[in-house]
N, CA, C and O of each residue as an XYZ file, in Angstrom:
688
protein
N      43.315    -40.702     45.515
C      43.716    -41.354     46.744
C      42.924    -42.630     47.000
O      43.290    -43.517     47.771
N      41.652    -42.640     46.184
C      41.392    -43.792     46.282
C      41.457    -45.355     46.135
O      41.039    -46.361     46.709
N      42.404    -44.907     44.775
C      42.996    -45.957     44.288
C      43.928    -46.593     45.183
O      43.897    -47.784     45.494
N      44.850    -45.640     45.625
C      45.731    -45.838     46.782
C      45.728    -46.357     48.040
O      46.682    -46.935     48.560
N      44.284    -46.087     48.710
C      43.968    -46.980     49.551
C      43.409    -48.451     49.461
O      43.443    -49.275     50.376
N      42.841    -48.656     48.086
C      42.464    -49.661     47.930
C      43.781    -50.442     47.605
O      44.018    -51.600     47.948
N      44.543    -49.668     46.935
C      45.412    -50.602     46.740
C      46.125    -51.468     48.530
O      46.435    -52.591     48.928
N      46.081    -50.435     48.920
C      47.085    -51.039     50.219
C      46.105    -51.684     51.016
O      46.615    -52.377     51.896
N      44.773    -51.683     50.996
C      44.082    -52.273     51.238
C      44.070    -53.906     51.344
O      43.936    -54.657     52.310
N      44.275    -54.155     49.873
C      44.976    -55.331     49.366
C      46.083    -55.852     49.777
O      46.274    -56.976     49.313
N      46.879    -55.469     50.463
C      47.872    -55.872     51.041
C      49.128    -55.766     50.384
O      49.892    -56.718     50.233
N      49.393    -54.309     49.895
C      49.969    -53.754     48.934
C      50.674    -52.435     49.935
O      50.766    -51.345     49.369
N      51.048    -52.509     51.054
C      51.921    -51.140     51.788
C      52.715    -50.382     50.750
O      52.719    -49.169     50.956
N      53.238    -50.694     49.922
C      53.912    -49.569     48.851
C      53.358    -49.186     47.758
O      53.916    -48.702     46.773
N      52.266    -49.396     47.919
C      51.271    -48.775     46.939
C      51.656    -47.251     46.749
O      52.470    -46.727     45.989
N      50.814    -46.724     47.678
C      50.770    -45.462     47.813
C      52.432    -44.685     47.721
O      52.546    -43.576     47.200
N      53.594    -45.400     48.271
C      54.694    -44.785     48.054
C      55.119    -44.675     46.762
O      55.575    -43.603     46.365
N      55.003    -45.988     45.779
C      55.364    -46.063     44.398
C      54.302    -44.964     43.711
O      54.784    -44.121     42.955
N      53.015    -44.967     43.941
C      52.188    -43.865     43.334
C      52.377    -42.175     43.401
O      51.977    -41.326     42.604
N      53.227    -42.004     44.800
C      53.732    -40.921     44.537
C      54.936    -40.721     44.249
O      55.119    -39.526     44.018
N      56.089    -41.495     44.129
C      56.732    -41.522     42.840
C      56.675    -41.243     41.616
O      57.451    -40.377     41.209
N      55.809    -41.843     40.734
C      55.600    -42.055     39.605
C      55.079    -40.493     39.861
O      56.185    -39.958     39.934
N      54.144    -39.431     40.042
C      53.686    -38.564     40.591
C      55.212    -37.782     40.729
O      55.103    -36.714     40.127
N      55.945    -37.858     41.034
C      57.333    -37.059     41.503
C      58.354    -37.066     39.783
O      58.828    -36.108     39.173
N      58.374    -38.212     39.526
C      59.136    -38.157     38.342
C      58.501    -37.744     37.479
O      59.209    -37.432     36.521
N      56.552    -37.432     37.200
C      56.115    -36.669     36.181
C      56.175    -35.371     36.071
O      56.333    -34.657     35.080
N      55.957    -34.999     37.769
C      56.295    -33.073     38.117
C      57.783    -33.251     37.533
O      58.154    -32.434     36.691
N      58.434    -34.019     37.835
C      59.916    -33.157     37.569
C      60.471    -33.175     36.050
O      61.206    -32.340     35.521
N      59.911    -34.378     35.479
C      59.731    -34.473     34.015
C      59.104    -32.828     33.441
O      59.867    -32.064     32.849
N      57.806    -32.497     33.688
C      57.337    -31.649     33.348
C      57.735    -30.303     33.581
O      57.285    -29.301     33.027
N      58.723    -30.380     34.552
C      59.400    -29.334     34.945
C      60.808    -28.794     33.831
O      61.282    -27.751     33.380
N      61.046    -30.291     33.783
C      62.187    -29.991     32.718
C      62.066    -29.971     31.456
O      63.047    -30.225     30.757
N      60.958    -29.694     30.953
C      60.712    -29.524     29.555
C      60.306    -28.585     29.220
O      59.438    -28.350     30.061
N      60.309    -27.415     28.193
C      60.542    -26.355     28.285
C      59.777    -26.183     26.723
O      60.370    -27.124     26.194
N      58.964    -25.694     25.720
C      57.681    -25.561     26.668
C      57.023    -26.741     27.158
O      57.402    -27.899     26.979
N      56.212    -26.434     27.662
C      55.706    -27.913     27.854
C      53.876    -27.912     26.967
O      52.816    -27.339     27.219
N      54.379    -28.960     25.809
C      53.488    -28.914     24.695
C      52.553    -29.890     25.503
O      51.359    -29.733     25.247
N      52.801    -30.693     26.262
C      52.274    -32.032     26.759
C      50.965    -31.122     28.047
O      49.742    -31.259     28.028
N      51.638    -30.413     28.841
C      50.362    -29.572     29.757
C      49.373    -28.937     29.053
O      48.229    -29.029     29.500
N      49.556    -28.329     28.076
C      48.823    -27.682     27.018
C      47.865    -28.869     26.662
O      46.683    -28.939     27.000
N      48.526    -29.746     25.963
C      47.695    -30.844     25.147
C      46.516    -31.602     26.327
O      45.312    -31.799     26.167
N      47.319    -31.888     27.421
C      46.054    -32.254     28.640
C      44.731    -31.537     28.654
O      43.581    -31.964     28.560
N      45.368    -29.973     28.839
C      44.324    -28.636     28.953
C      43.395    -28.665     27.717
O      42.215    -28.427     27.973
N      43.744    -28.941     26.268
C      42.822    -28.838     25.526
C      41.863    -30.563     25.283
O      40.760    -30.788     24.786
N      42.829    -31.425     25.850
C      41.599    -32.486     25.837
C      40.428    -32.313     27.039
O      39.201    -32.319     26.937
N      40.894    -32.230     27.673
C      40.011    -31.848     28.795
C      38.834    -30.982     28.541
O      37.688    -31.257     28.897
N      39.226    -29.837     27.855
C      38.332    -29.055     27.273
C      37.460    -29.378     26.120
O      36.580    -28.631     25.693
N      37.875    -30.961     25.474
C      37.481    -31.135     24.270
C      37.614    -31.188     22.796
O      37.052    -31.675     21.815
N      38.825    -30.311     23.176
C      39.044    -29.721     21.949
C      40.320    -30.732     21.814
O      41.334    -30.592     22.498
N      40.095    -32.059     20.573
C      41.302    -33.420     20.582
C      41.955    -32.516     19.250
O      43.181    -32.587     19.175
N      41.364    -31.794     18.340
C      42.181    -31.564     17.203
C      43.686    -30.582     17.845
O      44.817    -30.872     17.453
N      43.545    -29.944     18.407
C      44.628    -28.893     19.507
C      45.512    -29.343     20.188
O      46.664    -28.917     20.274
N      44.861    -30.578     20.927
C      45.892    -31.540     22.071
C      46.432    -32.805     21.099
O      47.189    -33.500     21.778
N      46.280    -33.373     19.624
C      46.669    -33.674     19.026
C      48.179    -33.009     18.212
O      49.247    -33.603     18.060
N      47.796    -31.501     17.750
C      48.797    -31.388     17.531
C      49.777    -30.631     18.368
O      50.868    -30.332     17.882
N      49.471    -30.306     19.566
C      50.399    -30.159     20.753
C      51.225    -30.910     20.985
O      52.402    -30.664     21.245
N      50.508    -32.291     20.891
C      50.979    -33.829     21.210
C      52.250    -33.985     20.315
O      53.379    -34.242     20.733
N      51.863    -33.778     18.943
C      52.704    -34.119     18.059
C      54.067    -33.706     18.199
O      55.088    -34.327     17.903
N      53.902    -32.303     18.809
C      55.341    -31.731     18.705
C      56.063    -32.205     20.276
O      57.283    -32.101     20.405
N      55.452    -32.575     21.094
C      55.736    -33.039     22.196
C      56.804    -34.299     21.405
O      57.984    -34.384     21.742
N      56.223    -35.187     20.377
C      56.342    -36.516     20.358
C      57.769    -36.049     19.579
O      58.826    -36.596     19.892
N      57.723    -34.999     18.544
C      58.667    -34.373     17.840
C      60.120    -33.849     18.910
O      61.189    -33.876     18.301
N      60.173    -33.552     19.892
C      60.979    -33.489     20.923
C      61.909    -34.332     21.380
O      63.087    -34.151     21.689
N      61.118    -35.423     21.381
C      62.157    -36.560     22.098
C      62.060    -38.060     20.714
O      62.621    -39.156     20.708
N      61.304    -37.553     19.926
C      62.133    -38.363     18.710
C      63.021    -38.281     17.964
O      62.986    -38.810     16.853
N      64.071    -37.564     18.429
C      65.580    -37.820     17.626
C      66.269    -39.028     18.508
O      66.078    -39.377     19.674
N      67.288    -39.605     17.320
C      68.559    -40.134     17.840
C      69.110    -40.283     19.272
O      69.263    -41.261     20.005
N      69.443    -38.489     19.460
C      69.638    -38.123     20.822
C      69.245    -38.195     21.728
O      69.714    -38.261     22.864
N      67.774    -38.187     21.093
C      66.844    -38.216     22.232
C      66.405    -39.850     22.882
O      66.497    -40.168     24.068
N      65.910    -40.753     21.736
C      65.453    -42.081     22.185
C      66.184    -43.214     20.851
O      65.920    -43.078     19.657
N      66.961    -44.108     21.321
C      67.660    -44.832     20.262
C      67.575    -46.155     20.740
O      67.116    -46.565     21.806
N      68.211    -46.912     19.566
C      68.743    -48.399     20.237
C      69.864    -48.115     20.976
O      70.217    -49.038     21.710
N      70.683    -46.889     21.012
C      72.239    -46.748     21.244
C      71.801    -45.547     22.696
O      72.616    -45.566     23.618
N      70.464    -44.486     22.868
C      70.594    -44.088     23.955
C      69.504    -44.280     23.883
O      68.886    -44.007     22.854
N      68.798    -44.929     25.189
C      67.863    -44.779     26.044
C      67.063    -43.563     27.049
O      65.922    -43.522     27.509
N      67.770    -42.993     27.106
C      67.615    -41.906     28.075
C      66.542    -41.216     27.929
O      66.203    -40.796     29.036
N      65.779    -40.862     27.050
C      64.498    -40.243     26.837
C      63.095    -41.023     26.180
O      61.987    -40.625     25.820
N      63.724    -42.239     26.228
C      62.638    -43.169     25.524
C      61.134    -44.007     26.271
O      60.105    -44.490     25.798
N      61.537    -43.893     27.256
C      59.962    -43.266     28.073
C      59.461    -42.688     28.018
O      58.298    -43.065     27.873
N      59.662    -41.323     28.057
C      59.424    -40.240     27.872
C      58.789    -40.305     26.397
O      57.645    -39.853     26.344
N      59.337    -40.801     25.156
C      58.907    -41.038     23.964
C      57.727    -41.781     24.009
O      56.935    -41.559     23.094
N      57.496    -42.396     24.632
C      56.571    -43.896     24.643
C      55.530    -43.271     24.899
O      54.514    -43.299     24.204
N      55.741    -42.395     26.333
C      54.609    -41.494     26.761
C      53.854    -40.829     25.994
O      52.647    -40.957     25.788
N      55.066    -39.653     25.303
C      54.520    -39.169     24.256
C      53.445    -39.496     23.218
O      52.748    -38.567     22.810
N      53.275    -40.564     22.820
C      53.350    -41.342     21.818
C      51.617    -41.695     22.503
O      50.453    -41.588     22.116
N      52.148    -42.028     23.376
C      50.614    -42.834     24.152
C      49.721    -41.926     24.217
O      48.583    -42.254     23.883
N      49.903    -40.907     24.541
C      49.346    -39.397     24.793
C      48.429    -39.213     23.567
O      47.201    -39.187     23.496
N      49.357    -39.096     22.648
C      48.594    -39.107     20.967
C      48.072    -39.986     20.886
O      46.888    -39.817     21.177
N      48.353    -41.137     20.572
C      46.956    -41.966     20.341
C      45.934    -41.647     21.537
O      44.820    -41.617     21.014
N      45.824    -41.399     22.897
C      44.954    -41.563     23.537
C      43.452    -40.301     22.868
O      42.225    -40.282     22.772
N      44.777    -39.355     22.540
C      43.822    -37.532     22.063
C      43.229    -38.577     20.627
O      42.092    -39.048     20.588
N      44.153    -38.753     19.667
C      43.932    -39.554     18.192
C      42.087    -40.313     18.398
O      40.980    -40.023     17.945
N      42.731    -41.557     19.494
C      41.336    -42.692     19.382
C      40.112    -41.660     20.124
O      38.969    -41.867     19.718
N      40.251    -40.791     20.965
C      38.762    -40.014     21.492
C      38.387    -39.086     20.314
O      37.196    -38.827     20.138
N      39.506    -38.475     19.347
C      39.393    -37.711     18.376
C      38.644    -38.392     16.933
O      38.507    -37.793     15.867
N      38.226    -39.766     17.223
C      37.948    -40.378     16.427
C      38.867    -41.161     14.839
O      38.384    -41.588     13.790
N      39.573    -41.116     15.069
C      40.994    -41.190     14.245
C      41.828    -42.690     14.754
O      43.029    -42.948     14.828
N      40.401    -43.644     15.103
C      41.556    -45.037     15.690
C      42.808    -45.495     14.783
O      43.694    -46.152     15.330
N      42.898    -45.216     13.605
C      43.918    -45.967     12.557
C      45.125    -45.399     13.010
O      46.091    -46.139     13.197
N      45.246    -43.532     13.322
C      46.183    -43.070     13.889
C      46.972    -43.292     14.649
O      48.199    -43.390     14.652
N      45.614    -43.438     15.848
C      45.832    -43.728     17.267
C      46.331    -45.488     17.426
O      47.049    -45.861     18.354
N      45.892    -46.264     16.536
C      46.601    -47.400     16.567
C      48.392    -47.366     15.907
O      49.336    -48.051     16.303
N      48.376    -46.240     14.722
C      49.864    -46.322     14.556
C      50.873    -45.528     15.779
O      52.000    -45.952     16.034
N      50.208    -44.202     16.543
C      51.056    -43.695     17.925
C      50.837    -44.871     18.323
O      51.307    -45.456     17.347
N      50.446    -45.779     19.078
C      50.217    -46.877     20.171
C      51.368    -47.744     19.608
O      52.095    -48.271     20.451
N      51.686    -48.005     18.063
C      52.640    -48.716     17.771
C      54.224    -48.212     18.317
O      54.967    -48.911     19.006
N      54.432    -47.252     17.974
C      55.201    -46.310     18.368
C      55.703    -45.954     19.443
O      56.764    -45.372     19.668
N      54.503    -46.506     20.457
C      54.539    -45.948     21.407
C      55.429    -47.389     22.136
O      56.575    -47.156     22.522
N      55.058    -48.365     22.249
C      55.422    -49.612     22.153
C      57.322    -49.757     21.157
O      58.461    -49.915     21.598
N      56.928    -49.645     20.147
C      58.490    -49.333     19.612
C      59.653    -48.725     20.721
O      60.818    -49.121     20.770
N      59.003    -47.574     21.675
C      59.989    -46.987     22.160
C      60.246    -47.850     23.613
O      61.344    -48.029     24.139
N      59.191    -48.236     24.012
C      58.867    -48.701     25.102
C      60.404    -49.646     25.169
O      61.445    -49.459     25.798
N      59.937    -50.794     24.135
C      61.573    -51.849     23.469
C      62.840    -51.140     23.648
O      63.865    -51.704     24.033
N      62.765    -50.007     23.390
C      64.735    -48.913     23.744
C      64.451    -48.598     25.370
O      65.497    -48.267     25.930
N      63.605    -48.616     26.015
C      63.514    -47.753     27.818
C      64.334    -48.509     28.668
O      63.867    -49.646     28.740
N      65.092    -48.416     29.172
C      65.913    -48.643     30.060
C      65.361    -49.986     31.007
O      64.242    -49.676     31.416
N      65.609    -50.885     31.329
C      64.660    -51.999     31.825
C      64.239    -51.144     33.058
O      63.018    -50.999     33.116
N      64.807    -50.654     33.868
C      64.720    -49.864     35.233
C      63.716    -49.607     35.569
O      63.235    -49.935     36.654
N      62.844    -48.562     34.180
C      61.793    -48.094     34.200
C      60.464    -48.673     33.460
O      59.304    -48.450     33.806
N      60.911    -49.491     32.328
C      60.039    -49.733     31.730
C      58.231    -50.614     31.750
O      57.197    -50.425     31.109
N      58.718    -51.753     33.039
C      57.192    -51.730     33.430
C      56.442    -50.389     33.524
O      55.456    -50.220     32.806
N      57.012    -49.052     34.698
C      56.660    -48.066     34.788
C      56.010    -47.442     33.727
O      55.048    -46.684     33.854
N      56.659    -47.838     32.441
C      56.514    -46.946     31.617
C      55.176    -47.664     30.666
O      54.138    -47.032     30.471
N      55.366    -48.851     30.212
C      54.594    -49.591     29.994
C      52.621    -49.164     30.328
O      51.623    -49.016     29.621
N      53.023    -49.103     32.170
C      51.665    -48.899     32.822
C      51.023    -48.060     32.168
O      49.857    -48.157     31.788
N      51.836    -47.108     31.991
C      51.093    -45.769     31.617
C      50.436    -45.612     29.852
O      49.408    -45.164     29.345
N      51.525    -46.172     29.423
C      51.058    -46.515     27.896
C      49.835    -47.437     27.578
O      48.880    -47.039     26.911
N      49.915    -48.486     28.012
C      48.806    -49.513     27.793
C      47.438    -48.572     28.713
O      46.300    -48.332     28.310
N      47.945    -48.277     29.752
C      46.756    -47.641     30.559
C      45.949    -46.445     29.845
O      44.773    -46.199     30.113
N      46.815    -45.636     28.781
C      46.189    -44.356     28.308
C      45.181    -44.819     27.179
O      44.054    -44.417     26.889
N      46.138    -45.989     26.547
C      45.205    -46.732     25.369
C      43.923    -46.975     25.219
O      42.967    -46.692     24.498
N      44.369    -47.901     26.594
C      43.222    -48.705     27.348
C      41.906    -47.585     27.626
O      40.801    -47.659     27.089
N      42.165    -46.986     28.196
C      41.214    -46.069     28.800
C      40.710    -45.189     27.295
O      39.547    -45.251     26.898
N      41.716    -44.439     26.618
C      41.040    -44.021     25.182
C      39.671    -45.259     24.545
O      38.546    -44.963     24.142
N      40.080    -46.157     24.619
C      39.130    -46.951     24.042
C      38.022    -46.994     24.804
O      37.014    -46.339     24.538
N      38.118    -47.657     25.658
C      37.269    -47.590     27.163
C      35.993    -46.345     26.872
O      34.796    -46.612     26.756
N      36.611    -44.931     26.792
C      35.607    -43.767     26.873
C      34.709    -43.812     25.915
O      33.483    -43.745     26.006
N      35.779    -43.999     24.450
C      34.775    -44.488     23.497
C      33.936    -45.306     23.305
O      33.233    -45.177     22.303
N      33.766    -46.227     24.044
C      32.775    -47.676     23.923
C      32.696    -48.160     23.944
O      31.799    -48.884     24.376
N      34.651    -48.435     22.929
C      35.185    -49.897     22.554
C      35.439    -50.219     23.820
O      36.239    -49.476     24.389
N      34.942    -51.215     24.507
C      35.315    -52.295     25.788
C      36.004    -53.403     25.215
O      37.025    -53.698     25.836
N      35.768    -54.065     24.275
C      36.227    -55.346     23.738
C      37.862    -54.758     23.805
O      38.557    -55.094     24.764
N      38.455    -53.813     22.666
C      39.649    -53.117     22.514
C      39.998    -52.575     23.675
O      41.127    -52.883     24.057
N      39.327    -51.800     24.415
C      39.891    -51.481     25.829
C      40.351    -52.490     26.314
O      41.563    -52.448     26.099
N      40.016    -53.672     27.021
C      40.079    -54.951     27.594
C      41.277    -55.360     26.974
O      42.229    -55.049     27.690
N      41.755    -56.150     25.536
C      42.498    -56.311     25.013
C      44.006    -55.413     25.320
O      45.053    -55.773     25.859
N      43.656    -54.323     24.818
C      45.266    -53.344     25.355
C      45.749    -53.780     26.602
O      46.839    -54.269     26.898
N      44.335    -53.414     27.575
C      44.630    -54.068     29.086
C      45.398    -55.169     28.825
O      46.598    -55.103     29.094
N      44.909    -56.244     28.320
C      45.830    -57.187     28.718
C      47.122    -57.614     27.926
O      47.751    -58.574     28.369
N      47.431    -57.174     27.140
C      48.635    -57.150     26.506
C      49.410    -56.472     26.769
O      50.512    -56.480     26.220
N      48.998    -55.507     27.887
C      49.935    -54.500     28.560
C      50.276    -55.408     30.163
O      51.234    -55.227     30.915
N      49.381    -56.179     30.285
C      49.489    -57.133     31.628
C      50.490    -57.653     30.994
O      51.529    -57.097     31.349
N      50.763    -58.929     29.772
C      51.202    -59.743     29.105
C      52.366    -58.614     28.831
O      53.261    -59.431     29.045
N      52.844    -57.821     28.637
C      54.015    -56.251     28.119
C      54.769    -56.611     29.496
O      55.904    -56.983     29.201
N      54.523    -56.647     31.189
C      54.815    -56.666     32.018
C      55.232    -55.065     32.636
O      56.274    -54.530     33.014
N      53.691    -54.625     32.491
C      53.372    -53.366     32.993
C      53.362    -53.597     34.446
O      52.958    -54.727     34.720
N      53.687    -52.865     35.476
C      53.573    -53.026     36.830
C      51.958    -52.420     37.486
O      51.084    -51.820     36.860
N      51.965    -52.711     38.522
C      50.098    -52.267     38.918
C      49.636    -51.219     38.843
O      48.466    -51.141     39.216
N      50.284    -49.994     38.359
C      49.600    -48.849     37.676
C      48.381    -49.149     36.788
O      47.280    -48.601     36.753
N      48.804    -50.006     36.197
C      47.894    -50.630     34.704
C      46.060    -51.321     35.180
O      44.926    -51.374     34.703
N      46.844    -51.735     36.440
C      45.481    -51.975     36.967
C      44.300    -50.973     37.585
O      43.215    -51.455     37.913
N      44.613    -49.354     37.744
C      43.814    -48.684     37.561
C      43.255    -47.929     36.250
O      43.049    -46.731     36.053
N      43.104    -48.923     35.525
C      42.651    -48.613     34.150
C      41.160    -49.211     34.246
O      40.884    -50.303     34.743
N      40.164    -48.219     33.631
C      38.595    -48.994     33.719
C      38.399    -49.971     32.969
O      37.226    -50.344     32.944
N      39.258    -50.651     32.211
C      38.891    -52.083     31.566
C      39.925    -53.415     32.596
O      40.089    -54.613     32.362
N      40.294    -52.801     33.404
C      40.994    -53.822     34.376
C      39.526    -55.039     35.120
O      39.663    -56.253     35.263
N      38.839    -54.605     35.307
C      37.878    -55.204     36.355
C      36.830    -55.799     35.387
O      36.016    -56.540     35.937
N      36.673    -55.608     33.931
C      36.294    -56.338     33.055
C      37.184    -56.985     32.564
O      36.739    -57.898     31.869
N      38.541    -56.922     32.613
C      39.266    -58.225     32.037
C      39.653    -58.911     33.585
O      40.630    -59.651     33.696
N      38.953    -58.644     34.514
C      39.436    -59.829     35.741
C      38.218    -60.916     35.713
O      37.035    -60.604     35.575
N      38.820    -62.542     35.903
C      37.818    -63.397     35.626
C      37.363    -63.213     36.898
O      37.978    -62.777     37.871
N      35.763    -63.735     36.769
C      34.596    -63.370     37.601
C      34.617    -65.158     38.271
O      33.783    -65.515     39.103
């Protein structure tokens, strides 16, 4: 909530409404996925354990990478892919595995290009933001910073700006 007030702070009144949005379409996302490999994979990074939430991840990413699922021809789940995707590299780069985590991040980006324009800053935020922040924990600031801003330059919407390399890539 803090973010949220600061944001509106700023002179941003729909801060907080768009934040619980984004918040509404992830419960209901998560609701509709059946199992849900992606809650699991949270639960074991959290715990530490990246080799587990890696390959949780994977099959998450395995879900919505068909045809059907995310295409040049349907869109409809290709956020959702991107996410995916971001997710893994984020478990990948803390798991120590950046080469990985740089090919999900590609991927992740690939899908981003099929997302529906509607959503895709949305979607964007969250991708560059998971990156961002994977790097970030690890050390890399230089690479954190960078994602940040190529996800600014992507035309991620202000989600992206609660990422901890945001306030090191703002000029001083």
């Amino acid at each position: 909530m803090a973010v949220c007030s600061e944001a509106c702070s700023r002179g941003n009144p729909f801060a907080l409404k768009r934040l619980l949005g984004l918040v509404a379409c992830a419960l209901a996302l998560a609701a509709c996925s059946s199992p849900s490999y992606q809650a699991a994979a949270i639960d074991a990074s959290q715990r530490g354990d990246q080799k587990t939430a890696i390959s949780l991840e994977q099959k998450e990413v395995a879900r919505f990478s068909t045809p059907k699922q995310c295409s040049s021809t349907n869109s409809f789940n290709c956020g959702t892919l991107a996410l995916a995707y971001s997710s893994l590299a984020e478990y990948q780069i803390i798991g120590g595995d950046k080469a990985a985590g740089e090919s999900s991040f590609g991927h992740a980006k690939g899908a981003l290009a099929w997302t529906d324009s509607a959503n895709r800053a949305s979607a964007a935020a969250m991708v560059y933001r998971d990156v961002s922040e994977a790097y970030w924990k690890i050390g890399d600031r230089e690479r954190a910073v960078a994602v940040f801003n190529e996800g600014r330059a992507a035309g991620a919407d202000s989600w992206l700006g609660t990422a901890s390399a945001a306030t090191a890539a703002t000029p001083k």
